[in-house]
VOVODO-586582 format. One line per field, with one value per residue (C-alpha): residue number from 1; residue in one letter; x, y, z. Coordinates in nm, 3 decimals. Layout:
// residues N
i <- [NUM/...]
aa <- [a/...]
c1 <- [X/...]
c2 <- [Y/...]
c3 <- [Z/...]
This chain:
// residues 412
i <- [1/2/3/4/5/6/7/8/9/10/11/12/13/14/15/16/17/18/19/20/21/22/23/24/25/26/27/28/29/30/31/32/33/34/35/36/37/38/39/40/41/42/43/44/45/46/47/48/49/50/51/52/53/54/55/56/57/58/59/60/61/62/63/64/65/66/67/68/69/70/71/72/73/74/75/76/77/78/79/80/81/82/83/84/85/86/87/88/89/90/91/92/93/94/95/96/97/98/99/100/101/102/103/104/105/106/107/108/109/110/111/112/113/114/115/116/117/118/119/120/121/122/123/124/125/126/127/128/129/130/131/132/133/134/135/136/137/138/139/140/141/142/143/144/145/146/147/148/149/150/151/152/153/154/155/156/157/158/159/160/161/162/163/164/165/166/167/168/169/170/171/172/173/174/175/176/177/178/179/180/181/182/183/184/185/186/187/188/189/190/191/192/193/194/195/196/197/198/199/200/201/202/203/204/205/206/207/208/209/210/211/212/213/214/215/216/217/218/219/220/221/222/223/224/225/226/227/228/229/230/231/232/233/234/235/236/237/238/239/240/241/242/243/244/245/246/247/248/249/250/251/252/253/254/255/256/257/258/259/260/261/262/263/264/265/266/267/268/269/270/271/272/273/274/275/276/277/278/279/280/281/282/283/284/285/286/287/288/289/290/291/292/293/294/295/296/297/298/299/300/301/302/303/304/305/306/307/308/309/310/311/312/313/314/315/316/317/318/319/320/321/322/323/324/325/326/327/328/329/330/331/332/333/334/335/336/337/338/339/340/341/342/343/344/345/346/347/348/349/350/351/352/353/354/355/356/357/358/359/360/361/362/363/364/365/366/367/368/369/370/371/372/373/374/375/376/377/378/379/380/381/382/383/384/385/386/387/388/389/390/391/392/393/394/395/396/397/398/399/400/401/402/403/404/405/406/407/408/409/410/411/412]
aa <- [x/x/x/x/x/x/x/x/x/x/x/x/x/x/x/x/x/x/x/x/x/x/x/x/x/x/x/x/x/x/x/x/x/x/x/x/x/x/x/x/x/x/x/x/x/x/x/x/x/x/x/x/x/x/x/x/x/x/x/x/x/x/x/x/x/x/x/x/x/x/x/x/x/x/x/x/x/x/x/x/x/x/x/x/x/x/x/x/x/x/x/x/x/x/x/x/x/x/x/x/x/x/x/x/x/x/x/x/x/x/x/x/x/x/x/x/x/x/x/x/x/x/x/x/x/x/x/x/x/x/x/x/x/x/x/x/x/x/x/x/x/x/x/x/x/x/x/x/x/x/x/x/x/x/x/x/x/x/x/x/x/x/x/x/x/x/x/x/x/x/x/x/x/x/x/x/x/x/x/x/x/x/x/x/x/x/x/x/x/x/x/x/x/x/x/x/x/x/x/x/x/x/x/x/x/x/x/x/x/x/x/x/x/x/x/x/x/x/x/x/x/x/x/x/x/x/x/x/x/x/x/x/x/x/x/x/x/x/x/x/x/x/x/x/x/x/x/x/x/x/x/x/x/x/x/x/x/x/x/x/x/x/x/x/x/x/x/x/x/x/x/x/x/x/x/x/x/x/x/x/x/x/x/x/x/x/x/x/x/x/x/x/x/x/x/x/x/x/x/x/x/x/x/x/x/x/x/x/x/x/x/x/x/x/x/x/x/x/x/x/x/x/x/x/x/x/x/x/x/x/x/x/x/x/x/x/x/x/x/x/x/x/x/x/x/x/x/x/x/x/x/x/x/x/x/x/x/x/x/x/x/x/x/x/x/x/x/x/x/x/x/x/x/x/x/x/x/x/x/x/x/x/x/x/x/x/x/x/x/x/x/x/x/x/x/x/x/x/x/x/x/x/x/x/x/x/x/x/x/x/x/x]
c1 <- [0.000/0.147/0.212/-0.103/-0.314/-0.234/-0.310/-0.635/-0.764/-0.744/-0.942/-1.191/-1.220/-1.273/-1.543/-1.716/-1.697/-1.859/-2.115/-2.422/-2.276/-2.121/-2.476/-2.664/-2.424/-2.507/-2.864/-2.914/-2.693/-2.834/-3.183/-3.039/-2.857/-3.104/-3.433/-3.548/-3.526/-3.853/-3.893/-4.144/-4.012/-4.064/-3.861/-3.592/-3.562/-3.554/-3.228/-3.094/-3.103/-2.954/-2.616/-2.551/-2.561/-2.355/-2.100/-2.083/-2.029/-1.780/-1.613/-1.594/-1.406/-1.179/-1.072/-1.020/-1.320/-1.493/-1.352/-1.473/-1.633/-1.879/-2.018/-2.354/-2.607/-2.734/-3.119/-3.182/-3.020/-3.203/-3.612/-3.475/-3.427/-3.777/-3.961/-3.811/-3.895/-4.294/-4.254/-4.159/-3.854/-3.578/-3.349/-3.084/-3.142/-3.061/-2.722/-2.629/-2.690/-2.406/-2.157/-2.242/-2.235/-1.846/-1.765/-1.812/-1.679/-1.350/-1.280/-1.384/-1.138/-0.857/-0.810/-0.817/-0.544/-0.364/-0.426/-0.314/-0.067/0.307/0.464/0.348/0.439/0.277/-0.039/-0.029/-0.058/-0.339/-0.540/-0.519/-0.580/-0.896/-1.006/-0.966/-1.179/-1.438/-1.525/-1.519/-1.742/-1.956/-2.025/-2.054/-2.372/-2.500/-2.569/-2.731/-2.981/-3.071/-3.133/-3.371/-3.542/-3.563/-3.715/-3.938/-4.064/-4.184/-4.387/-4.515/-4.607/-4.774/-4.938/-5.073/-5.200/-5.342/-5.543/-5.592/-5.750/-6.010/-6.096/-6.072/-6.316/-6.569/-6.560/-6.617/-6.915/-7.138/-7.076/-7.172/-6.827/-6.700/-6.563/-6.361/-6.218/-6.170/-5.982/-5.768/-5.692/-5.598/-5.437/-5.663/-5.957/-6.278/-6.469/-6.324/-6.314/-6.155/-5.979/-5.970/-5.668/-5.578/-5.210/-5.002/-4.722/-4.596/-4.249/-3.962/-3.799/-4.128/-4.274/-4.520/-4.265/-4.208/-4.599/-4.633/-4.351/-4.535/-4.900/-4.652/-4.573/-4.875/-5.042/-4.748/-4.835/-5.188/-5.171/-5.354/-5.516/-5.361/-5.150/-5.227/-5.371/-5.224/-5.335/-5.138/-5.346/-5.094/-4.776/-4.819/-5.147/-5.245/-5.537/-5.521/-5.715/-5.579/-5.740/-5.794/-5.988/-6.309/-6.166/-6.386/-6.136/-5.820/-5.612/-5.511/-5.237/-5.048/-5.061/-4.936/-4.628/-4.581/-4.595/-4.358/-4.078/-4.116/-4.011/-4.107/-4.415/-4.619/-4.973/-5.270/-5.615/-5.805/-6.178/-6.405/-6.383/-6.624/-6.707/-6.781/-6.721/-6.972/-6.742/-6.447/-6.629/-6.776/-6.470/-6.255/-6.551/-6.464/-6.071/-6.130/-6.400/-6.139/-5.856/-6.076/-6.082/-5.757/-5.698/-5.926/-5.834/-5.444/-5.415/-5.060/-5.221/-5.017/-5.333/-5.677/-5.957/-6.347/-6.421/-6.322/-6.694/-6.623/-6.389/-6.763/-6.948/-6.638/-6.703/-7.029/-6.999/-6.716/-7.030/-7.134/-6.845/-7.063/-7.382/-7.098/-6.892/-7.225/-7.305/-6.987/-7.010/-7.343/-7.331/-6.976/-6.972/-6.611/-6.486/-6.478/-6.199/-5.888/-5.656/-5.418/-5.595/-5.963/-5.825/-5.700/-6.027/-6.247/-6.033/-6.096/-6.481/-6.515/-6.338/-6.511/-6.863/-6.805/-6.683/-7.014/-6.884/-6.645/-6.385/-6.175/-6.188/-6.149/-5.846/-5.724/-5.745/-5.564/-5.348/-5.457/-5.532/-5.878/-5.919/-5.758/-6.002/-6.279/-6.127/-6.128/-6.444/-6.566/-6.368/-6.514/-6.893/-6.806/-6.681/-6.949/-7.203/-7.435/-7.512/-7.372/-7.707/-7.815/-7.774/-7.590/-7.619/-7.466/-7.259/-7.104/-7.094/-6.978/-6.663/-6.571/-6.583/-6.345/-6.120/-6.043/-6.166/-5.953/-5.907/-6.193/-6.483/-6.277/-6.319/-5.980]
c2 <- [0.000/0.360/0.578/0.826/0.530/0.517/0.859/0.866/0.586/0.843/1.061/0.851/0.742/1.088/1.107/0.802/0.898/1.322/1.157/1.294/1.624/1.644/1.491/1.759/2.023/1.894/1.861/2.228/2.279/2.140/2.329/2.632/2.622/2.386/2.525/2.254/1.989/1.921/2.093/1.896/1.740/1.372/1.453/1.622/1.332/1.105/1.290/1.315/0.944/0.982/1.197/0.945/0.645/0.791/0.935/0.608/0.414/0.674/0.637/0.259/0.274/0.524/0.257/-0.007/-0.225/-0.267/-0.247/0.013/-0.243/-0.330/0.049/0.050/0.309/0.301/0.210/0.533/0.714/0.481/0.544/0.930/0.904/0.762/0.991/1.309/1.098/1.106/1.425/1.586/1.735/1.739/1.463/1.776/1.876/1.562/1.488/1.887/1.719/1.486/1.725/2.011/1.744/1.608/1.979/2.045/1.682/1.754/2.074/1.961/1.664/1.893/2.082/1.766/1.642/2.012/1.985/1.635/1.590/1.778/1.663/1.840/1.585/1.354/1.601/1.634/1.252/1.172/1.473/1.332/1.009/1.109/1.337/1.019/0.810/1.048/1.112/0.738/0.710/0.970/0.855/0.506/0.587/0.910/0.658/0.427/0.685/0.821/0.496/0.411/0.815/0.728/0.369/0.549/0.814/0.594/0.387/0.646/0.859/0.550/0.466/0.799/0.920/0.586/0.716/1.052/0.962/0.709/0.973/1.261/1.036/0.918/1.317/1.393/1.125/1.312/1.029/1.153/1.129/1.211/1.562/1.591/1.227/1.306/1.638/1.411/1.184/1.438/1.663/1.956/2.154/2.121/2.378/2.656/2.860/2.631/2.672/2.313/2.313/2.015/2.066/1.904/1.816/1.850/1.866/1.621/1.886/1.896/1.647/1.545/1.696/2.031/2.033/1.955/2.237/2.463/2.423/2.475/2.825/2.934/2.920/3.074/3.378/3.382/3.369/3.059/3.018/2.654/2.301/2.274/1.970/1.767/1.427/1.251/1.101/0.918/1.063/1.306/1.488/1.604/1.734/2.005/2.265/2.539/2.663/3.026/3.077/3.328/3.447/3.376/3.567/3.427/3.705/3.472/3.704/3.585/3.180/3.301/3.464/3.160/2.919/3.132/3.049/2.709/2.428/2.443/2.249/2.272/2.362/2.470/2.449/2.635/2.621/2.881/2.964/2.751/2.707/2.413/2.042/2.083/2.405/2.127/1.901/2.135/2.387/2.056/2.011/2.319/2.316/1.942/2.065/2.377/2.081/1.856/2.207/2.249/1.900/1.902/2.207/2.155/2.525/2.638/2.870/2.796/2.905/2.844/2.956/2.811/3.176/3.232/3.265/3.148/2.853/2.768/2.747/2.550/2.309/2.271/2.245/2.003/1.720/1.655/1.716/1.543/1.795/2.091/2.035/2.004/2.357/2.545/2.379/2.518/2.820/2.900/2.806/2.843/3.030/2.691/2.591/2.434/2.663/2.991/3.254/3.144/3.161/3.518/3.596/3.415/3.560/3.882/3.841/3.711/4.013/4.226/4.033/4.071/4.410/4.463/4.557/4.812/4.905/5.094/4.877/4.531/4.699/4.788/4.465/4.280/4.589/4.580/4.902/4.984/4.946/4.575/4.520/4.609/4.449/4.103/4.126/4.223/3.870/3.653/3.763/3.681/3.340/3.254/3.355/3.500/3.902/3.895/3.914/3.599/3.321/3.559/3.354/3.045/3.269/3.321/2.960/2.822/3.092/3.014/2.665/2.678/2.927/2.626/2.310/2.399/2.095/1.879/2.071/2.213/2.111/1.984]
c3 <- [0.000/-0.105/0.133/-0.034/-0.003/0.335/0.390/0.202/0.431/0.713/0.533/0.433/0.826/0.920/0.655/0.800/1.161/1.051/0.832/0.995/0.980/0.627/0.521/0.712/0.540/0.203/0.248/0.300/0.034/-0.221/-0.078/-0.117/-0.472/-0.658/-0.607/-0.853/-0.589/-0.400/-0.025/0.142/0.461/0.275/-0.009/0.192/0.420/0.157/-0.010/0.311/0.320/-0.047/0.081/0.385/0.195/-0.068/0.204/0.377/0.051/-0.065/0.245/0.190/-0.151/-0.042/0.284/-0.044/0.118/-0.237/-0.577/-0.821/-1.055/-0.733/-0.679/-0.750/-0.644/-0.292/-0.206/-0.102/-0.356/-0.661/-0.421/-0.407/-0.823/-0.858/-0.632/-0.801/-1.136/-0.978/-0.922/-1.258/-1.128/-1.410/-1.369/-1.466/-1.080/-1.001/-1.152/-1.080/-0.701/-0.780/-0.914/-0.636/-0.318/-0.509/-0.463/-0.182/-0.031/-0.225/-0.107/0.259/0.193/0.069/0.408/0.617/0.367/0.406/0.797/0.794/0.528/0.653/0.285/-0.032/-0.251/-0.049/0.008/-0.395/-0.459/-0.215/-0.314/-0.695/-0.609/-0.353/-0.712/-0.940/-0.746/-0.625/-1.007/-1.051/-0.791/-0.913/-1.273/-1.163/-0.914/-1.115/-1.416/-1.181/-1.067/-1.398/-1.520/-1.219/-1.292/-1.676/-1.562/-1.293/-1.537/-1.832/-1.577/-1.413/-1.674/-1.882/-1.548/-1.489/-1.819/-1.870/-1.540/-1.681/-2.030/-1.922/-1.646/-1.903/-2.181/-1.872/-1.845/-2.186/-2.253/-1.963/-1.721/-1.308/-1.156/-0.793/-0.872/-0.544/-0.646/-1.007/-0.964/-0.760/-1.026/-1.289/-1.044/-1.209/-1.076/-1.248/-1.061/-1.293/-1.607/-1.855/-2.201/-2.420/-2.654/-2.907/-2.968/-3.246/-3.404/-3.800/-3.797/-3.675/-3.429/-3.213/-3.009/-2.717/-2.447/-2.624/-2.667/-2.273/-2.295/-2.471/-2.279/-1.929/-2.071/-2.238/-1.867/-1.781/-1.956/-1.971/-1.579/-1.582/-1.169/-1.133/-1.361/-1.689/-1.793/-2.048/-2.185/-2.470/-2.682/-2.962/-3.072/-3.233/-3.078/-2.681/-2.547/-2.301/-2.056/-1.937/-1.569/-1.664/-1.297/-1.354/-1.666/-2.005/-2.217/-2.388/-2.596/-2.918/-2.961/-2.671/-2.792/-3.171/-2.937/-2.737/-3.019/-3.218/-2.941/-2.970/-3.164/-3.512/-3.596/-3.327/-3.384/-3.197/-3.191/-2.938/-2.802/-2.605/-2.234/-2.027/-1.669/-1.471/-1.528/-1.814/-1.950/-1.953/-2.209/-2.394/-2.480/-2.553/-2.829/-2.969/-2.987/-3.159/-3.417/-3.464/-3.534/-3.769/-3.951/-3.954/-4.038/-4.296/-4.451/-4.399/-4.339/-4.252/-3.981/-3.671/-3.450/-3.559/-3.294/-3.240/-3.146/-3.528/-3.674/-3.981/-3.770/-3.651/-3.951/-4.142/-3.817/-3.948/-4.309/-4.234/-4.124/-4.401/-4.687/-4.953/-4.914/-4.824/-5.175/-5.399/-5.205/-5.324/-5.638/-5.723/-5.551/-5.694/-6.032/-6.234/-5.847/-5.701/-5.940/-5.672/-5.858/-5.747/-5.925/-5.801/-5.452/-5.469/-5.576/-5.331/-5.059/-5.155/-5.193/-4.895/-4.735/-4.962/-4.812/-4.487/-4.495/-4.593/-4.964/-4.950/-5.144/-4.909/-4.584/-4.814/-4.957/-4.608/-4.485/-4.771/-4.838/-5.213/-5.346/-5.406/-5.821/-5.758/-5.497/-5.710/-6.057/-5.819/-5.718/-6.062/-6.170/-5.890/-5.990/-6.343/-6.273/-6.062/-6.263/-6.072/-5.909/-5.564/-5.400/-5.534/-5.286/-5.021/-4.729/-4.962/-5.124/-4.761/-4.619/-4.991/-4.980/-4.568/-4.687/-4.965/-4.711/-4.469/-4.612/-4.917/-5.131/-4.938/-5.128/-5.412/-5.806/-5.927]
């Protein structure tokens, strides 16, 4: 045995013999400079359990009572993993837990070696060989207790939201449930003003956790009274509800920011306000007929809104595609042609329509000027075929149809 072995078994006495209160120091570490971690007294006692086991087994390799091929993750340490796993808490707290206790445990180590250690050489060569180890140690148990979090998490998480949907579709079919008991289940209050959201994804860079991500924030910044609610429902699409408290507004503009910040292709459909357990089923109704839209239509809008009027009647229309495309086909003539230069002009008589046919505010709107404003128009009528007042109220429907059902009820 070398002479810095020797010494380093000293150490690592000393270690085992202030245990408690190297453990205790670490603990309130850790609370202090990872606000991450959990703070109720369960959790805390728990990682204090963590830190002792890991002292006392560090303390044991450093005496040369166990090989470094035999370190394996204490019990403690692996049910600590798995509760912060339960708990959500990013396993990135976790492992910065690992690096901040070897910190602090070196540079406690390094005085006693300075204190104890007369020699620097010798000092020099046990402090190395008390780094080498303490990093072995380290990555050994750290990829122990990620493993057991990564286990932990998958379970839990299939476990839960296999929980959550068949509560979330007994809520949705009308079914009399315990509300105390079911807000317990989903870990959401019912007894509140509600905002359903379908969210999903297009794009390879997005996925069900940036979604999750992305619902986390928008309540965030919509000052939402309480946890969002989110429900996977395959991989690619989530349901959600936002608690918005006794709010029954939502300011669109603020989900288009949100959703620009995250991953690309990511999209949104959102329902009305509700109240009540009834408000939860029936403004998730409205954010999935605003999706089947969306879906339908396969509109590049990153947003698309029930409270949209036209959203609504496209909702509608959408029912029944058969009786919907022999509609715009009749009421649209040669305008219903799936081509570039019949969309500019529908767009622009539908604008022109509901801005109640003027010139000047359809041109604001599109930011046209007014003479091609009025030489569109003048184009639409003419390929439909018939004056603008004939048919209005099909006229309408037949052109909101075409704007977001697109190629469903279009003539190739």
């Amino acid at each position: 045995m070398s002479a810095a072995e020797t010494e380093l078994r000293g150490v690592a006495g000393l270690l085992a013999e202030r245990r408690v209160e190297l453990t205790a120091y670490l603990v309130g570490q850790f609370g202090e400079r990872i606000p991450e971690l959990p703070k109720d007294p369960t959790l805390v006692e728990l990682l204090d359990g963590s830190s002792g086991a890991n002292l006392e087994n560090l303390a044991h390799l450093l005496r040369g009572h166990m090989p470094i091929s035999e370190v394996q993750a204490p019990a403690a340490a692996v049910e600590y993993a798995r509760r912060l796993a339960q708990r959500g808490t990013p396993p990135s707290a976790l492992l910065r837990a690992y690096r901040l206790g070897q910190q602090l445990i070196l540079r406690w180590a390094y005085d006693e070696i300075a204190r104890r250690v007369a020699d620097p050489a010798l000092a020099l060569q046990t402090t190395q060989l008390l780094t080498e180890t303490s990093f072995e140690y380290v990555d050994a148990v750290s990829e122990d207790v990620i493993v057991a979090y990564q286990d932990e998490r998958e379970r839990w998480l299939a476990n839960r939201s296999a929980v959550q949907r068949e509560t979330v579709d007994a809520l949705l079919r009308g079914e009399r449930l315990d509300l105390t008991a079911t807000e317990a289940t989903l870990g959401y209050r019912l007894r509140q003003h509600h905002l359903g959201l379908v969210l999903w994804t297009t794009g390879a860079e997005a996925g069900l956790a940036e979604s999750e991500r992305l619902l986390t924030r928008l309540g965030q910044r919509v000052g939402a009274g309480g946890h969002a609610l989110f429900v996977p429902r395959d991989r690619d699409t989530a349901w959600g509800w936002l608690p918005i408290g006794r709010s029954a507004e939502i300011d669109l503009d603020v989900v288009a920011e949100v959703l620009a910040e995250a991953a690309d292709g990511i999209r949104v459909a959102v329902g009305v306000p509700e109240a009540g357990e009834p408000g939860f089923r029936t403004t998730h109704l409205a954010a999935a007929a605003a999706h089947q839209v969306a879906l339908l239509g396969q509109q590049g809008a990153p947003v698309v809104s029930y409270a949209d009027p036209t959203i609504r009647a496209a909702a509608l229309l959408a029912n029944d595609l058969d009786a919907t495309r022999r509609m715009v086909a009749r009421t649209l003539g040669e305008l219903a042609a799936d081509t570039e230069p019949a969309a500019r002009m529908r767009e622009t008589l539908l604008a022109f329509v509901e801005d109640r046919e003027s010139y000047v505010a359809t041109a604001a709107r599109l930011h046209l000027h007014k003479n091609t404003v009025k030489y569109r128009v003048d184009r639409a009528i003419e390929a439909r075929g018939k004056p603008l007042g004939e048919e209005r109220l099909d006229l309408e429907l037949a052109l909101v149809a075409c704007r977001w059902l697109g190629p469903e009820v279009l003539r190739g």
